[in-house]
MIMI-638216 format. One record per residue (C-alpha): residue number from 0; residue in three letters; x, y, z. Coordinates in steps of 0.001 Angstrom, whole numbers, padded with zeros to 6 digits, m for minus. Layout:
BEGIN
[site NUM; "ALA"; [X; Y; Z]],
...
***
This chain:
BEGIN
[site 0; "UNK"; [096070; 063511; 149673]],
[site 1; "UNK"; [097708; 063383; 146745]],
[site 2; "UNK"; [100837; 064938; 145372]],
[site 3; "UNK"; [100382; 066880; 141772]],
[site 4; "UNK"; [104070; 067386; 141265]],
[site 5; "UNK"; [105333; 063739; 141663]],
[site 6; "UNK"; [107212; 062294; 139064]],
[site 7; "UNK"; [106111; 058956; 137359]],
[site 8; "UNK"; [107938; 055824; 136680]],
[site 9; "UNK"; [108469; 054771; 132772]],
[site 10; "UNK"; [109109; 050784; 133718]],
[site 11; "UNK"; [106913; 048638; 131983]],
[site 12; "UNK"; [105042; 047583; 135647]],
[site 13; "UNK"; [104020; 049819; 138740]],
[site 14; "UNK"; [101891; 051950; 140007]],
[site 15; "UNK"; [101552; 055192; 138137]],
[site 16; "UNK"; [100655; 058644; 139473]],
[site 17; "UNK"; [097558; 059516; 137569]],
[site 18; "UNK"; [097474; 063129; 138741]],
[site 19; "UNK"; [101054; 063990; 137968]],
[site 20; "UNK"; [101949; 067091; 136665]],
[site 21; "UNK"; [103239; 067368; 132834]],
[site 22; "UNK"; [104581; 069746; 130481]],
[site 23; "UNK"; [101208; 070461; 128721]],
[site 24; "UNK"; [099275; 069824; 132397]],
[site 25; "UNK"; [096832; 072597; 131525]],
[site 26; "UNK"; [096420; 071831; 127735]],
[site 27; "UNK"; [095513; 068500; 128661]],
[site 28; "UNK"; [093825; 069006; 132070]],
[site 29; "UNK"; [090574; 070125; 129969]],
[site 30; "UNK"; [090369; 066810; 128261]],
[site 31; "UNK"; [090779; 064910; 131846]],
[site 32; "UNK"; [087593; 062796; 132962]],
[site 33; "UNK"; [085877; 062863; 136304]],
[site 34; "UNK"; [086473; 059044; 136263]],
[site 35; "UNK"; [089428; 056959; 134927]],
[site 36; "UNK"; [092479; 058201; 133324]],
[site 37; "UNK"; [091215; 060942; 130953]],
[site 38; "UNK"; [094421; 060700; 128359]],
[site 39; "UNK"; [096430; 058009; 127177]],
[site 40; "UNK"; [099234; 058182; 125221]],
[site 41; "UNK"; [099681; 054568; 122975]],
[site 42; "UNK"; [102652; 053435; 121166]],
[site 43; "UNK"; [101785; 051146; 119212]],
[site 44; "UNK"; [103858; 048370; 117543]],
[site 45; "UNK"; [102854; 045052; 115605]],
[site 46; "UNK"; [102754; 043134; 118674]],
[site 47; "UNK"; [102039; 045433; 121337]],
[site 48; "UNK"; [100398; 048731; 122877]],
[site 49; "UNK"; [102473; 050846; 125316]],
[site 50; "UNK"; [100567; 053194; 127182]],
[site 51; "UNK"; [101770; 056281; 128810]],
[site 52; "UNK"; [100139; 055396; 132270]],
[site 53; "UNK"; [098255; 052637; 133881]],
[site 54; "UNK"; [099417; 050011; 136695]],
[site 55; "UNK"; [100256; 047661; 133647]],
[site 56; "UNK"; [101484; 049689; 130672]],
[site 57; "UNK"; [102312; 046943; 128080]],
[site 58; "UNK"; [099467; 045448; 126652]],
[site 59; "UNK"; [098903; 042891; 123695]],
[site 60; "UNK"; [097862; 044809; 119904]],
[site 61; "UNK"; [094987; 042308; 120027]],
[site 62; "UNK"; [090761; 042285; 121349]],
[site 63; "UNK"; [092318; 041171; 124898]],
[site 64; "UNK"; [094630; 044120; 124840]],
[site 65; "UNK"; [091814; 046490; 123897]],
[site 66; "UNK"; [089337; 045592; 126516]],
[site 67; "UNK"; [092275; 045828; 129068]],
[site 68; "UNK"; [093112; 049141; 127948]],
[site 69; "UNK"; [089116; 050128; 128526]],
[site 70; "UNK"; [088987; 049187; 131847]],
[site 71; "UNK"; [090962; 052569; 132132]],
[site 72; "UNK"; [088364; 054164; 131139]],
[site 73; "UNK"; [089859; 056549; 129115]],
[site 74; "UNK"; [088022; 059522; 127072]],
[site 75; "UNK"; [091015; 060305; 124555]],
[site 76; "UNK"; [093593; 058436; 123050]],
[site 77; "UNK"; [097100; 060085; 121331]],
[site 78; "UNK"; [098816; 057406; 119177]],
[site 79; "UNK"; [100890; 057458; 115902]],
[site 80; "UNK"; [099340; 056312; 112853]],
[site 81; "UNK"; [102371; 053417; 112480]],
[site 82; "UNK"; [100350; 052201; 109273]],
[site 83; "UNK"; [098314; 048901; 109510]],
[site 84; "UNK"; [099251; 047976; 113257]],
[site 85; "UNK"; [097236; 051549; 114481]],
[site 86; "UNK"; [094074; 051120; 112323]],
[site 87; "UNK"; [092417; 048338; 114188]],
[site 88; "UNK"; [093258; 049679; 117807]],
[site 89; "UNK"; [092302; 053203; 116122]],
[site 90; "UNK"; [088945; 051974; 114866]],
[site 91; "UNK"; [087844; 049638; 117660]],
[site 92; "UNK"; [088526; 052278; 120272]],
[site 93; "UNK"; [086626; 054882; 118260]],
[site 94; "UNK"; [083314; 052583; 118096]],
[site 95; "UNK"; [083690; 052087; 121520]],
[site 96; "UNK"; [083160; 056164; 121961]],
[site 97; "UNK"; [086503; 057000; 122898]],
[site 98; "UNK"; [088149; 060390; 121186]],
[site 99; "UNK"; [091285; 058928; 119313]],
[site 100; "UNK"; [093564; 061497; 118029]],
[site 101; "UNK"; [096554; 060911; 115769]],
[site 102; "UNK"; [100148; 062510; 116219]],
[site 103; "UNK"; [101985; 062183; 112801]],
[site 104; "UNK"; [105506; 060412; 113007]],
[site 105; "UNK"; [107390; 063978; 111666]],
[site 106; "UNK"; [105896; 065795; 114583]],
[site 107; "UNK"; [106400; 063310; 117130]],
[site 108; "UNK"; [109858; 063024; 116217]],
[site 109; "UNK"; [110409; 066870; 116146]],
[site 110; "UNK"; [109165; 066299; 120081]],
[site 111; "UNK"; [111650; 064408; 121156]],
[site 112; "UNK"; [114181; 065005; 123301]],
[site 113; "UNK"; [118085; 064953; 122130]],
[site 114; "UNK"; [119420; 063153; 125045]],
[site 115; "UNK"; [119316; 059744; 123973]],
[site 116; "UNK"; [116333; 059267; 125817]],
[site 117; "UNK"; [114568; 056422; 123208]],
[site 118; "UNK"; [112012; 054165; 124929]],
[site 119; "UNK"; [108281; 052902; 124350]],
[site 120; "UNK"; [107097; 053985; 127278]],
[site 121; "UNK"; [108680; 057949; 126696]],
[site 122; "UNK"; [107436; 057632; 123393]],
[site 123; "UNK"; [103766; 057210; 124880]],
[site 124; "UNK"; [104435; 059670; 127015]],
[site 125; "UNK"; [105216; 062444; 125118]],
[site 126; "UNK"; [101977; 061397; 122807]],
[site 127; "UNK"; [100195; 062131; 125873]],
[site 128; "UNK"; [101572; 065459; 125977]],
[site 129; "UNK"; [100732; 066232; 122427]],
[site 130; "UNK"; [097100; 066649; 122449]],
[site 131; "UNK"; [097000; 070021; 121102]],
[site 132; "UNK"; [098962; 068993; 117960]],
[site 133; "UNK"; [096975; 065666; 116957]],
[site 134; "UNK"; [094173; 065419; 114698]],
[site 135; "UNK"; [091458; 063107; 115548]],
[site 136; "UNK"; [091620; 059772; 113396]],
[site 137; "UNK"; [089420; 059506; 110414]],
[site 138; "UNK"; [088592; 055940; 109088]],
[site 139; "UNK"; [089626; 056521; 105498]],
[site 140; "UNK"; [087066; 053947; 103662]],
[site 141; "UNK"; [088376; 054439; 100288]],
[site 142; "UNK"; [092408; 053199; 101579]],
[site 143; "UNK"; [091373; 049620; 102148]],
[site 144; "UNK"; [089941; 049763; 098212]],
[site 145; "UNK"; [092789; 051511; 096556]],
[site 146; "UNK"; [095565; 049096; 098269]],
[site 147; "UNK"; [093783; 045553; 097345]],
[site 148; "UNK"; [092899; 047427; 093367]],
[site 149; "UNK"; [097417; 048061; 093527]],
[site 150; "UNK"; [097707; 044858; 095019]],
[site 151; "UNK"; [095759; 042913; 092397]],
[site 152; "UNK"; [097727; 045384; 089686]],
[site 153; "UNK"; [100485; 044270; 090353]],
[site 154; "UNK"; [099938; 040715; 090294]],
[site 155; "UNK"; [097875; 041121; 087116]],
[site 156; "UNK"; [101170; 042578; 085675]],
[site 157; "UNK"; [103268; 039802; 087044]],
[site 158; "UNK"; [100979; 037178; 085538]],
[site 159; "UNK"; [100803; 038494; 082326]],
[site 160; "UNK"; [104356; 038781; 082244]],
[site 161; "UNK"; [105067; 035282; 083565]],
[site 162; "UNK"; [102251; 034519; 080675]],
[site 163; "UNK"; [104546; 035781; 077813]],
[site 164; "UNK"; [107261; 034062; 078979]],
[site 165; "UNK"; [105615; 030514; 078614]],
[site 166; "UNK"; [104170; 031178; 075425]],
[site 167; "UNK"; [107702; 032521; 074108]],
[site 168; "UNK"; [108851; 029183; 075023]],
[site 169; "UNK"; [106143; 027191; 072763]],
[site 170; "UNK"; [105184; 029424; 070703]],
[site 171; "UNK"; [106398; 032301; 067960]],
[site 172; "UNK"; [102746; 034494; 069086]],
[site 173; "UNK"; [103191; 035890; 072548]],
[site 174; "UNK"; [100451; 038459; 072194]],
[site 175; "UNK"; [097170; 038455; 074727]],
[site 176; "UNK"; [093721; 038501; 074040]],
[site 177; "UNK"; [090933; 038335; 076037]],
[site 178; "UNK"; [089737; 035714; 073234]],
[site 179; "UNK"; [093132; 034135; 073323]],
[site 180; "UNK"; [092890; 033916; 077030]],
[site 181; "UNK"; [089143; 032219; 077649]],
[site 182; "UNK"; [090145; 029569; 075031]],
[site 183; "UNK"; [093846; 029050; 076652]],
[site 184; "UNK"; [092230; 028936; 079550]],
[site 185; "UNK"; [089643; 026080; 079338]],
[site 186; "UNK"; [092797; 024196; 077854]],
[site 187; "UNK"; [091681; 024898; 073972]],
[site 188; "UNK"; [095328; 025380; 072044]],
[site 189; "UNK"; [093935; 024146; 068479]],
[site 190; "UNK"; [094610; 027124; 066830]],
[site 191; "UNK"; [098002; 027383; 068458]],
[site 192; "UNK"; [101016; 026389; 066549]],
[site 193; "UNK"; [103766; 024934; 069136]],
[site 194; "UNK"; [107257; 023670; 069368]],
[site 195; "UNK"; [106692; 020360; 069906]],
[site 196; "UNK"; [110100; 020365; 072359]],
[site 197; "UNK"; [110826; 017950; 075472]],
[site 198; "UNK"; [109569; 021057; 078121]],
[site 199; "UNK"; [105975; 021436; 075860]],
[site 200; "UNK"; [103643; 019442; 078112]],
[site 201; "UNK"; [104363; 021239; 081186]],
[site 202; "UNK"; [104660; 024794; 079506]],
[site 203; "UNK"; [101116; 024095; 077790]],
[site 204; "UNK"; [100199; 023508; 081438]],
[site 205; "UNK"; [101495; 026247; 083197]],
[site 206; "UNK"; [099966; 028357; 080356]],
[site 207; "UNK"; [096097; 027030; 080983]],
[site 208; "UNK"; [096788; 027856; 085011]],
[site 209; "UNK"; [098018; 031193; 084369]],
[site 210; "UNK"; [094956; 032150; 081544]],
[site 211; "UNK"; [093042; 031385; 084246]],
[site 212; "UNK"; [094580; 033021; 087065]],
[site 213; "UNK"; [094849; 035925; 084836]],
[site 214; "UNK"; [091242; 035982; 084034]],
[site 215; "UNK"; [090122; 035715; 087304]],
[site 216; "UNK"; [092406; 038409; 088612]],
[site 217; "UNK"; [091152; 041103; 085516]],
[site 218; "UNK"; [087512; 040591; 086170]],
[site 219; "UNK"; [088063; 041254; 090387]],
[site 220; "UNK"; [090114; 044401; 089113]],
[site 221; "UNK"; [086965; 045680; 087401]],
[site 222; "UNK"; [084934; 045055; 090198]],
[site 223; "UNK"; [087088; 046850; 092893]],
[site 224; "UNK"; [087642; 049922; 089993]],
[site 225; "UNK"; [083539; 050114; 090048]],
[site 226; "UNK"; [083883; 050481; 093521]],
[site 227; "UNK"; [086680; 052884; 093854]],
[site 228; "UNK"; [084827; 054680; 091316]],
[site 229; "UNK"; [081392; 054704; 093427]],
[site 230; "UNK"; [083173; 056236; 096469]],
[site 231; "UNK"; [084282; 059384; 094538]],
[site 232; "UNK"; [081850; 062288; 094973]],
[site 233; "UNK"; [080270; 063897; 091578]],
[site 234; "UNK"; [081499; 067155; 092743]],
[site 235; "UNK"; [084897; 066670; 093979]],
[site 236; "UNK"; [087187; 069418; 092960]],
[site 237; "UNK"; [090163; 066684; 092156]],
[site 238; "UNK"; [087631; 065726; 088813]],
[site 239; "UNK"; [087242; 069731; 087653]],
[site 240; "UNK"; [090935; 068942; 086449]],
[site 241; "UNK"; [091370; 067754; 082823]],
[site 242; "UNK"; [092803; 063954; 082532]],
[site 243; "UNK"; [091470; 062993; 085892]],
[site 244; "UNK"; [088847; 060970; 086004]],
[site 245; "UNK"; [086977; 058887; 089039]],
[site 246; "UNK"; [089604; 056269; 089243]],
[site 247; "UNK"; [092375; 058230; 089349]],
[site 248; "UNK"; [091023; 060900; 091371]],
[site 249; "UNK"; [089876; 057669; 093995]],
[site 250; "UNK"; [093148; 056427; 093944]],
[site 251; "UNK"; [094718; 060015; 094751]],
[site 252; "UNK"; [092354; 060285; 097791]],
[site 253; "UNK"; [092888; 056769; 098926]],
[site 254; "UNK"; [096607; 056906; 099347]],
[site 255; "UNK"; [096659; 060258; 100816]],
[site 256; "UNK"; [094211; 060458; 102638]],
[site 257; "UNK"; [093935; 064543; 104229]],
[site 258; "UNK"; [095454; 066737; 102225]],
[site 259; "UNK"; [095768; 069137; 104650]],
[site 260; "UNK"; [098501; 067403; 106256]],
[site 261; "UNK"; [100246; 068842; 103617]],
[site 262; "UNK"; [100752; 073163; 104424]],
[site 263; "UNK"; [102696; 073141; 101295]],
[site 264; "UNK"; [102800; 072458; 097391]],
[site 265; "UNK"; [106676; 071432; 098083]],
[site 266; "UNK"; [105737; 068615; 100902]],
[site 267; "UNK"; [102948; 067259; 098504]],
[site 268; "UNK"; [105430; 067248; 095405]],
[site 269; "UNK"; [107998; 065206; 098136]],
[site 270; "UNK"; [105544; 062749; 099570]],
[site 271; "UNK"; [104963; 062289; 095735]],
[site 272; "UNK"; [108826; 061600; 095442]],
[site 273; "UNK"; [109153; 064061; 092316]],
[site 274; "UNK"; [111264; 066362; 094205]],
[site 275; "UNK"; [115062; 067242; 092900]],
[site 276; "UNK"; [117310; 066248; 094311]],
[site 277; "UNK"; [120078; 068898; 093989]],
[site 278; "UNK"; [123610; 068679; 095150]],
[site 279; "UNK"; [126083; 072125; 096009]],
[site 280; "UNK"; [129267; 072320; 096287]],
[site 281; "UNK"; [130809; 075784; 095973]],
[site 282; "UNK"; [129676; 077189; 092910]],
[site 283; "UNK"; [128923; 074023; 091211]],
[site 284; "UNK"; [125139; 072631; 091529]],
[site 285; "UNK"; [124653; 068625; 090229]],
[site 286; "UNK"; [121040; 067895; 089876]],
[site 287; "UNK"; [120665; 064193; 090541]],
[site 288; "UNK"; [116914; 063678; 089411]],
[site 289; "UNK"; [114177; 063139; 091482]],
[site 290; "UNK"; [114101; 061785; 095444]],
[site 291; "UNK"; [111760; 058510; 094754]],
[site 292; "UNK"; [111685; 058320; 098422]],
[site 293; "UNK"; [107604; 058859; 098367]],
[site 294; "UNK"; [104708; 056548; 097302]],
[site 295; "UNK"; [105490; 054970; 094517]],
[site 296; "UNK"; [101966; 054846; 093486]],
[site 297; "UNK"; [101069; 057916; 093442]],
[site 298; "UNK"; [104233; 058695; 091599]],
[site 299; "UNK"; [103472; 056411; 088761]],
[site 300; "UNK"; [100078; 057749; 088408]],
[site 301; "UNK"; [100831; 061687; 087973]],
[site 302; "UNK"; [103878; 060499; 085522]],
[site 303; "UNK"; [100935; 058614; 083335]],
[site 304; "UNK"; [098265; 061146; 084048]],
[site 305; "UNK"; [100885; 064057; 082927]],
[site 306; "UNK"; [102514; 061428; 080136]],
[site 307; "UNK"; [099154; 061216; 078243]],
[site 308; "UNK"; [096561; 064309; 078954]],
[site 309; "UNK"; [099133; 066813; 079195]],
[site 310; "UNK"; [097926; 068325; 075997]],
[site 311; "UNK"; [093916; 068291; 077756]],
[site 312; "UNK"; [095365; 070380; 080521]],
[site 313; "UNK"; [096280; 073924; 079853]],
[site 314; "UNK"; [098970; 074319; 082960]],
[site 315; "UNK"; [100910; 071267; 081402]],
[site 316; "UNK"; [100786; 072159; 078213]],
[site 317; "UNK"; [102587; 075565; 078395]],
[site 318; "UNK"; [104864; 073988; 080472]],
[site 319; "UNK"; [105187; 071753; 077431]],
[site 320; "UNK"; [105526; 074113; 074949]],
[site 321; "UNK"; [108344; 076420; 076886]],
[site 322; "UNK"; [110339; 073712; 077504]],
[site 323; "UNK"; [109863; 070684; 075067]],
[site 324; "UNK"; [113751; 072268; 073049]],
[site 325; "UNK"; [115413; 071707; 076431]],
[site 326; "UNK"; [113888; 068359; 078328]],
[site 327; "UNK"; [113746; 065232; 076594]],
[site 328; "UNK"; [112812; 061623; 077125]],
[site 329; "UNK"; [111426; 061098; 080989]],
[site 330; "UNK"; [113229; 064170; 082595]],
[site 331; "UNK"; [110422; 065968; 080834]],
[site 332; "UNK"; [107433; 063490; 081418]],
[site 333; "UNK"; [108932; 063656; 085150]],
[site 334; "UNK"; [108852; 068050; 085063]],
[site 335; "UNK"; [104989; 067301; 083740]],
[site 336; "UNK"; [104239; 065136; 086993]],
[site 337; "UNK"; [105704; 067675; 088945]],
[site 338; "UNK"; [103862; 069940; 087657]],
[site 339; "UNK"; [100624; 068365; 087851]],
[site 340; "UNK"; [101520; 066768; 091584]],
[site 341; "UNK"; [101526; 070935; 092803]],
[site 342; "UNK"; [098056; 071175; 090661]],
[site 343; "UNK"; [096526; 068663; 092550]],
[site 344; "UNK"; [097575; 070067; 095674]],
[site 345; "UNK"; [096595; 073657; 094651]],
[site 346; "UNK"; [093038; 072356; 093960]],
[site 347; "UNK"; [092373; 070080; 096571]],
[site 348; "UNK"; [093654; 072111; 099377]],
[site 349; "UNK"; [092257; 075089; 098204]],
[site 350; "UNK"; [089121; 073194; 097406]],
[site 351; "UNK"; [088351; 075574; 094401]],
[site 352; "UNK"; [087588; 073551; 090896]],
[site 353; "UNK"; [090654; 073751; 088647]],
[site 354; "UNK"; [091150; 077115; 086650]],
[site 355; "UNK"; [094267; 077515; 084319]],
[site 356; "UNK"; [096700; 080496; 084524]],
***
């Protein structure tokens, strides 16, 4: 017979009660199996999975470590979403028919204990326990797209940067030109007038690499934009807002995902990192500007959306015209994508097409 309230061990090896009793026993006893485990609680980390029961609990983040974890037989899985190390386990588990739920890292810390009680395997377990507060894992396909289009960004702006900088060296013309680049690039500098200095030869070579490089990298951008582009419905509400278009609004969606993770216009405007950052003391308040401690993506974009359609989109533009004597210079582009950032959210969360006040 089997005891109900006996206590588990949280070593890494041993034989685990699988009927014990837990704080949330009856939330979770409807999601139990009649065979296997029923729940498991993962932590998961780069190298490994923890998991909140089993006779061997620490398992490799790899295909061996996965079919391991199946021969549990499980029929739900609670894990964090710890970025790039959860998707794979996330996604290969779901194929394989098993609910996966997600616990986001705010609420799971809000769970924990205050006793100093930090382990992997209490971490799994109290994911185990948090069924009723997880939401089950959506394969986001347009996140994948969005980070390789930044990704190649970025080093599109680094090459063309590094690309000035060579032809500073050689030459008085540092501006680029598709035209300028295809003929730089197949090693064509007859129309160039250089310093003929000692560093020349390899400058005029580093110059060809990066025009091609740079080339290369532009015409892969265009591709993944298409298909960023492609993934956006026709009727999604984020496009009913003036100065978005299908990039932008893909790009919005692929960083954040569910936007009803956010209850609030303030926790959107943080993740965003255009909240203030105000300090009190007494009756003196110091504004500091804004947090920056969100995606820096997403932040650029709503400062460049807001920087250059403001005047397309009615909400901005009041805000523009009541306060355009008093903000100058980037505090005011930066109270524009603040502005725009709680737009968003109002739209999308609502899901109602964009209306001005």
């Amino acid at each position: 017979m089997v005891e109900t309230l006996s206590e588990a061990k949280s070593s890494g090896e041993g034989v685990t009660n699988l009927y014990r009793r837990t704080e949330h026993y009856d939330k979770i006893h409807a999601c139990r199996c009649d065979k296997g485990v029923g729940v498991i609680g993962i932590d998961v980390s780069k190298d490994h999975l923890i998991t909140s029961r089993g006779r061997v609990r620490k398992y490799e983040n790899n295909l061996k470590g996965y079919e391991e974890i199946l021969k549990m037989k499980p029929c739900t899985i609670v894990l964090e979403p710890t970025g790039v190390y959860a998707i794979r386990p996330s996604q290969y588990f779901k194929e394989k028919g098993i609910k996966v739920l997600q616990v986001s890292p705010n609420m799971l810390s809000r769970e924990k204990e205050f006793r100093g009680k930090k382990t992997d395997f209490y971490d799994a377990e109290k994911l185990e326990n948090m069924v009723d507060k997880a939401k089950e894992y959506e394969y986001n396909p347009l996140r994948e797209l969005v980070t390789l289009y930044l990704f190649l960004n970025d080093i599109e702006v680094k090459y063309r940067n590094r690309l000035k900088r060579a032809l500073f060296l050689v030459s008085d013309n540092n501006k680029i030109s598709k035209e300028r680049l295809e003929k730089l690039a197949k090693g064509d500098f007859t129309q160039e007038e250089l310093y003929q200095l000692e560093y020349t030869p390899i400058v005029v070579e580093e110059i060809k690499v990066l025009a091609k490089t740079l080339l290369e990298t532009q015409e892969k951008l265009k591709e993944v934009r298409r298909m960023i582009e492609e993934q956006v419905p026709d009727n999604h509400v984020l496009l009913t807002i003036p100065g978005i278009g299908r990039l932008a609004a893909g790009i919005i969606i692929g960083i954040v995902g569910d936007v009803k993770r956010f209850p609030r216009p303030e926790s959107f405007v943080a993740y965003c990192g255009l909240d203030p950052v105000v300090e009190r003391s007494g009756k003196a308040v110091i504004s500091k500007g804004i947090s920056k401690r969100g995606n820096k993506y997403l932040r650029s974009l709503l400062y460049f959306l807001a920087g250059r359609n403001y005047s397309r989109n009615p909400n901005l533009l009041k805000l523009y015209e009541s306060h355009k004597d008093r903000l100058k210079g980037k505090k005011f582009y930066t109270a524009l994508a603040r502005k725009l950032a709680r737009v968003v959210w109002s739209v999308w969360y609502n899901n109602r097409p964009y209306e001005p006040k």
